[in-house]
N, C-alpha and C positions, 0 to 999 in steps of 0.2 A: 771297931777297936779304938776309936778318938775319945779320949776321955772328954765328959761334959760338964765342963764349969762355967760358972759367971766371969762375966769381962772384967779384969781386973784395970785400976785407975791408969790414966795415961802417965801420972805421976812422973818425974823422970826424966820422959821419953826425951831422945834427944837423935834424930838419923846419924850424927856422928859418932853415936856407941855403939854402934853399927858398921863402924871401920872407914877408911878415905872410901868414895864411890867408886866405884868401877876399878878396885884393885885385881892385878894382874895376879889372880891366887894359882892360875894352873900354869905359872910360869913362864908360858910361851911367848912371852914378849909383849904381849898386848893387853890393855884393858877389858874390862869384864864386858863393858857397854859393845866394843869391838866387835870382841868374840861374837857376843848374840844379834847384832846385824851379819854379819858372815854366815850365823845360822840360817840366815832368815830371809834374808834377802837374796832374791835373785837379780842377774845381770849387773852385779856392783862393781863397781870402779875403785881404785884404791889411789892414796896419794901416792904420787911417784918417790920411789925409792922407798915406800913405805909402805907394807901390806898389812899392815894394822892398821892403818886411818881408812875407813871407809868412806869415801864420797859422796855416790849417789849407787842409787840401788830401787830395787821394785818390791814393795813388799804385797805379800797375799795375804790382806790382815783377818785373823782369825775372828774376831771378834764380831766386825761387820761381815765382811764376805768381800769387802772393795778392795780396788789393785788402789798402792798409794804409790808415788814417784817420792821417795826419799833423795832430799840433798843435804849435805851437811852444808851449814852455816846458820846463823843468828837469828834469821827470821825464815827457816824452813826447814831444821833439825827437830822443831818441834811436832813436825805432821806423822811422824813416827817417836815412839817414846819404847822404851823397855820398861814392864810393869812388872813389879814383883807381884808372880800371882798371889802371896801372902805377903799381903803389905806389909811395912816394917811396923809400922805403927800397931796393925791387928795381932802379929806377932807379941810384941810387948806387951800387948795386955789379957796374952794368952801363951805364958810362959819363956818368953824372951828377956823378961828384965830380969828375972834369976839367972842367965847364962853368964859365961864368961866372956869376958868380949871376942876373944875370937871366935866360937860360935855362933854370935850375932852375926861376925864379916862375912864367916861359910854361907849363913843364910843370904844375907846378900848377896853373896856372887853365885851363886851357889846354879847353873844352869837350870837344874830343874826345877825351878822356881823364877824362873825369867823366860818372858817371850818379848820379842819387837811388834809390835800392835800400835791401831791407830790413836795417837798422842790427843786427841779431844776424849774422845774413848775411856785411855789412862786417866783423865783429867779425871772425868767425871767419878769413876769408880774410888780416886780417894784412898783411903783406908778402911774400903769396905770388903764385908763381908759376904759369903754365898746366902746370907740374911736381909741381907741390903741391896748386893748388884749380884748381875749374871751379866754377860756377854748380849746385846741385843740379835746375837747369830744364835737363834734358837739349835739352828745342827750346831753348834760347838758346846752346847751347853752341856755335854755329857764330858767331850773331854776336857773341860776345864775344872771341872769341881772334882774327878778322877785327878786330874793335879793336885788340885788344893788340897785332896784326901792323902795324896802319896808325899807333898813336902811337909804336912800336917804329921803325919806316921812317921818319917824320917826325922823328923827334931824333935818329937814327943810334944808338937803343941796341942792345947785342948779347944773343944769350940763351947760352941752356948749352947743350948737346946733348939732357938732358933735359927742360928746357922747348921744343924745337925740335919733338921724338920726341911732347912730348902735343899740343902742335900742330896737326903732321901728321894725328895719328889725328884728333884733334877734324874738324879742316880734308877729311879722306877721308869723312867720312859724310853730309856737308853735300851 
């Protein structure tokens, strides 16, 4: 059902047309980034008096298959990262720089299209595509591109041929 088009230019692109990060869209008090460690994490701690700051926490990262010991602060917040499965950037140039800008924010905050996973992991994948990366947890690689296909159909973005083509393959062995 994903229409297939060519990548259009990065032109533009800017993450802040895209809304402030980790905006509190579903109103509960807490940031987007929050939310999705609370998703995610097991055995977490919160700062006192505050059940939106998450601490520390054990995540089961989907990606590798490893347990990671999350702590917030400066040099160990980044061993866990929240990855938009459709990167902002891939978005843009696959039907996001026509939106309005609140559209863009939905997408960003947007749950189904965010997991907490391992943050070198995040690094690596970039702004890439099911063209480019997969998950190196061959068992997730089914339900990850089933995401990318389900926030892909939810905001009418389109792919390339060759992200269509790893897809498939992924999608045939499931």
């Amino acid at each position: 059902k994903l229409e297939v088009k060519g990548r259009a230019p990065m032109t533009g692109f800017d993450r802040d047309k895209f809304g402030p990060p980790w905006a509190d869209v579903d109103k509960n008090g807490c940031g987007t980034r929050n939310d999705i460690l609370k998703r995610h994490l097991k055995e977490e701690t919160f700062k006192k008096g505050d059940e939106c700051v998450v601490l520390t926490g054990v995540l089961h990262d989907p990606y590798s298959g490893r347990t990671i010991m999350f702590e917030r602060g400066a040099k160990t917040s980044m061993a866990v990262q929240i990855d938009h499965v459709i990167a902002l950037a891939d978005a843009w140039q696959k039907g996001a720089r026509q939106w309005p800008s609140s559209k863009r924010r939905e997408l960003a905050n947007d749950p189904l299209n965010l997991l907490a996973v391992d943050g070198p992991l995040n690094s690596q994948k970039g702004a890439g595509d099911a063209a480019t990366w997969l998950p190196p947890r061959r068992a997730y690689r089914c339900a990850y591109v089933t995401r990318q296909i389900e926030v892909k159909l939810k905001y009418g973005l389109w792919v390339t041929s060759a992200e269509k083509d790893a897809m498939k393959t992924v999608l045939s062995s499931c």
